[in-house]
C-alpha positions in Angstrom: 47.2 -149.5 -87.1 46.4 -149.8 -83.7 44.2 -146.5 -82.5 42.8 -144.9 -79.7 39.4 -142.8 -79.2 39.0 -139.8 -76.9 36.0 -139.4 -76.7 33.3 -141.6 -77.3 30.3 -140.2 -78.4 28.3 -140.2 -82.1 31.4 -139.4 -84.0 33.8 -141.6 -81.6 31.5 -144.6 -82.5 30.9 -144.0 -86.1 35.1 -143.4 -86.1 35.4 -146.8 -84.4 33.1 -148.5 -86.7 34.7 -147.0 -90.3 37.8 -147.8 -88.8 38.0 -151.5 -88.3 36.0 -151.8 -91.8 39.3 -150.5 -92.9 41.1 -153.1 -91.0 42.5 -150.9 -88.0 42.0 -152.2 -84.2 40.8 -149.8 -81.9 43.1 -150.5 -78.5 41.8 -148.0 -76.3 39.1 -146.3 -75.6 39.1 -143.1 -73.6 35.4 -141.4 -72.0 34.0 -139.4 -69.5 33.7 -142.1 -67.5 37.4 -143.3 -67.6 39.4 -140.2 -68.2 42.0 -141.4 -66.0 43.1 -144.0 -68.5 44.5 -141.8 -70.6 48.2 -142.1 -69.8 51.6 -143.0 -71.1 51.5 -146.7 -70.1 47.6 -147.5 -71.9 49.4 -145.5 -74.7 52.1 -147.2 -75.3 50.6 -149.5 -78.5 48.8 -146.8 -80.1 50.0 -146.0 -83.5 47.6 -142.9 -83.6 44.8 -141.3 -81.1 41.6 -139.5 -83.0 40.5 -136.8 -80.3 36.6 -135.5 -80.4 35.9 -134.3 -77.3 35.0 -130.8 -75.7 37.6 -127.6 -75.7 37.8 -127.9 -71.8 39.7 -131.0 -72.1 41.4 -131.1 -75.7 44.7 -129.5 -74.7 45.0 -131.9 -71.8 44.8 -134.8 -74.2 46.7 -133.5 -77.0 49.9 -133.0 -74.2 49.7 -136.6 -72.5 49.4 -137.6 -76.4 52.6 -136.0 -77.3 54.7 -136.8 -74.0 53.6 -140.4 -75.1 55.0 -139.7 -78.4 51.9 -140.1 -80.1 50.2 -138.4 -83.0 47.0 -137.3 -82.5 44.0 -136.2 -84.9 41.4 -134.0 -83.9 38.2 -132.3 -84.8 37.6 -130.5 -81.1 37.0 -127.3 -82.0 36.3 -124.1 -79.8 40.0 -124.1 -78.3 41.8 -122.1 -81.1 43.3 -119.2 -78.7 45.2 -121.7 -77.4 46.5 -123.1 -81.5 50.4 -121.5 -80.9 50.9 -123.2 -77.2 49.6 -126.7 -78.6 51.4 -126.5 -81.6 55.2 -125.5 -80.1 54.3 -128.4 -77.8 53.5 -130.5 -80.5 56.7 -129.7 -82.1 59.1 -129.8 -79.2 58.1 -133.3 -78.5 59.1 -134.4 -82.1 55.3 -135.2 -82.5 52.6 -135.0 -85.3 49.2 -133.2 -85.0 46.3 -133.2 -87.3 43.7 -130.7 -86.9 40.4 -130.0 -88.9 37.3 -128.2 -87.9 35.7 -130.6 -90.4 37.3 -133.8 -91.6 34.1 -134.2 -94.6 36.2 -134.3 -98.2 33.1 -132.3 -99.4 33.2 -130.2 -96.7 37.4 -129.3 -97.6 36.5 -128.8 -101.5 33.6 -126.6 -100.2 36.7 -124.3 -98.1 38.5 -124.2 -101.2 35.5 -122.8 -103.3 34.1 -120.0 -100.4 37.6 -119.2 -100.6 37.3 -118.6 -104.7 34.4 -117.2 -104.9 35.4 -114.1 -102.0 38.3 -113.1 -104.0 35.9 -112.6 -107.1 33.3 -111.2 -104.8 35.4 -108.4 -103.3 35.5 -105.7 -106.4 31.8 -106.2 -106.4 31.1 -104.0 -103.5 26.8 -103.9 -104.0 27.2 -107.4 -102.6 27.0 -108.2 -98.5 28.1 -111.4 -97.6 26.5 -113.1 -94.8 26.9 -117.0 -93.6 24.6 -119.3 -91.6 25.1 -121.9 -90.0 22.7 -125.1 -88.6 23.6 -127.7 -86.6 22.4 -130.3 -84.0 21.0 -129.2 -80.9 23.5 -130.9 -79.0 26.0 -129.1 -80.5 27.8 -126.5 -78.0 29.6 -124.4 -79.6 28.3 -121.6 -81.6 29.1 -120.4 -84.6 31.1 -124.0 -85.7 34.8 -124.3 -86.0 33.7 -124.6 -90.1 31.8 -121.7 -89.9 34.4 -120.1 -88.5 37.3 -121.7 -90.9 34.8 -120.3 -93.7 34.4 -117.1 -92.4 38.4 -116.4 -91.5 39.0 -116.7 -95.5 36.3 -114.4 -96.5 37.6 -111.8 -93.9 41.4 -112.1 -95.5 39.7 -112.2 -99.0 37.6 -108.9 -98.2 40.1 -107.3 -95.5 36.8 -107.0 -93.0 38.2 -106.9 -89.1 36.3 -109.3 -87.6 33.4 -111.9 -87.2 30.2 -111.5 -85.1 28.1 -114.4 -84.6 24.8 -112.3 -85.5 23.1 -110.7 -88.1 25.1 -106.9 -88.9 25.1 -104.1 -90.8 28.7 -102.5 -90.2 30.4 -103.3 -93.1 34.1 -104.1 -91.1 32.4 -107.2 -89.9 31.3 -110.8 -91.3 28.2 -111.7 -89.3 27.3 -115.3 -88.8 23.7 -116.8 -88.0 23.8 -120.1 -86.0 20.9 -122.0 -85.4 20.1 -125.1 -83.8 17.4 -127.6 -84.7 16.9 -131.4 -84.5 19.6 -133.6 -85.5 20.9 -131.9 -88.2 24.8 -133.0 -89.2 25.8 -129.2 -90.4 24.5 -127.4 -93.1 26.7 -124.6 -94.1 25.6 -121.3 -96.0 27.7 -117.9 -97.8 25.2 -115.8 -98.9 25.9 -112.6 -101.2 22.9 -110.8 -101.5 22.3 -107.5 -103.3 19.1 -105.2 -104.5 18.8 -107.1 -108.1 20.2 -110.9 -107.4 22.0 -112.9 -105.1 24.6 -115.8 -105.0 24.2 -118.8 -102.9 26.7 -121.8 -102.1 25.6 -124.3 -99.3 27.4 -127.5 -98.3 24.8 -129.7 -96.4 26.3 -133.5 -94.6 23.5 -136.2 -94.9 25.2 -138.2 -91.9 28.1 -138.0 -89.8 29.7 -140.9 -92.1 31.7 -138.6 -93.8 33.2 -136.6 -91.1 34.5 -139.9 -89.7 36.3 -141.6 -92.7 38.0 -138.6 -92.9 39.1 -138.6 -89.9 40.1 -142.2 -90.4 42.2 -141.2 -93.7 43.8 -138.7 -91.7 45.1 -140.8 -89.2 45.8 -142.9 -91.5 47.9 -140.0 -93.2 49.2 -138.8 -89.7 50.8 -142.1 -88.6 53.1 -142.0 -91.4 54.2 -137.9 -91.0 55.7 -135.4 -88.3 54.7 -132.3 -87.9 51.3 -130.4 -87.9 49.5 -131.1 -90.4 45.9 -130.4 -92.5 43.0 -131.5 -94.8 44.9 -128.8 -97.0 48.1 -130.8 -97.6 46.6 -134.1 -97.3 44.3 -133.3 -100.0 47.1 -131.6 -102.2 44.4 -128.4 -102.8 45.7 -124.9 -103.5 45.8 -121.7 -101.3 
């Protein structure tokens, strides 16, 4: 396949890397410093762009992607209020659009389980679930699109109204604790904690290695489909 990168930073270069061991060319490559070069003309060899930029600009790219009439795949997050207008776009042009808050395999089995383990939780009412969350100090959102993928199925599982990215004691919300520290990749916590005992599941990335072959597969997967699409059906897991 012949792709193209927006955005160029950690992950971009790690994606560029993973990818050509796989025996893809990267054909264009799209950062700050050349924004303008994303357009229908520099597009119009690209088989499939992977997008990992800032929420400011993601919605921008995803549309000059799809008037080209090409896929995209991204892991932006913190643009999400804007899912139904990029999505009826996405479809209109005939297009294809993969989105994941976190492309890691481990990281998709580890949405599956939270999402387990809250419907057996919820009878169990001397239990208060609470999640943290650690990433890199670069990072700049807060809590992370996982987090928040994480903490949207405990609040269906549990019927709660809402997330707060804080510590709380109102028992309608889900609160989240985000820290950041060092160069940590993302370490993800649920915590149910009660007077005699509590139950812990954690999914910690060593490296960003396998946030980017995933995001690799799923262009991989995206080139060949319409539509939008997810780790969900990629991977063939349950609801």
């Amino acid at each position: 396949m012949n792709i193209a990168l927006i955005g160029y930073g950690r992950m971009g270069h790690e994606i560029e890397k993973i990818a050509i061991d796989r025996g893809h060319k990267v054909g264009l490559i799209i950062d700050i410093d050349n924004p303008q070069d994303l357009n229908a003309e520099n597009l119009k060899n690209t088989d499939v762009v992977i997008e990992f930029t800032v929420p400011q600009a993601a919605i921008s790219n995803y549309k000059t992607c799809f008037d080209a009439g090409v896929p995209v795949v991204s892991g932006t997050t913190g643009w999400l209020d804007k899912w139904d207008e990029v999505t009826a776009y996405c479809r209109e042009k005939d297009s294809a659009f993969f989105y994941a808050s976190n492309f890691s395999l481990g990281v998709n089995l580890f949405f599956d389980l939270n999402k387990k383990l809250a419907r057996m939780m919820k009878p169990f009412d001397q239990y208060k679930v609470e999640m943290t969350e650690v990433h890199h100090t670069k990072k700049l959102d807060a809590p992370s699109g996982t987090a928040i993928s994480l903490a949207e199925d405990i609040i269906e599982a549990y019927q709660l109204e809402k997330w707060v990215n804080e510590k709380t004691e109102q028992k309608n919300e889900l609160g989240i604790v985000s820290e950041r520290e060092g160069d940590v990749p993302g370490i993800h916590t649920i915590k149910y904690d009660s007077d005699v005992d509590y139950i812990e599941i954690t999914h910690s990335a060593k490296s960003r290695k396998g946030f980017a072959l995933g995001a690799v597969i799923a262009a991989e997967y995206t080139a060949k489909n319409k539509g939008i699409l997810s780790m969900k059906e990629m991977l063939n897991l349950e609801d």
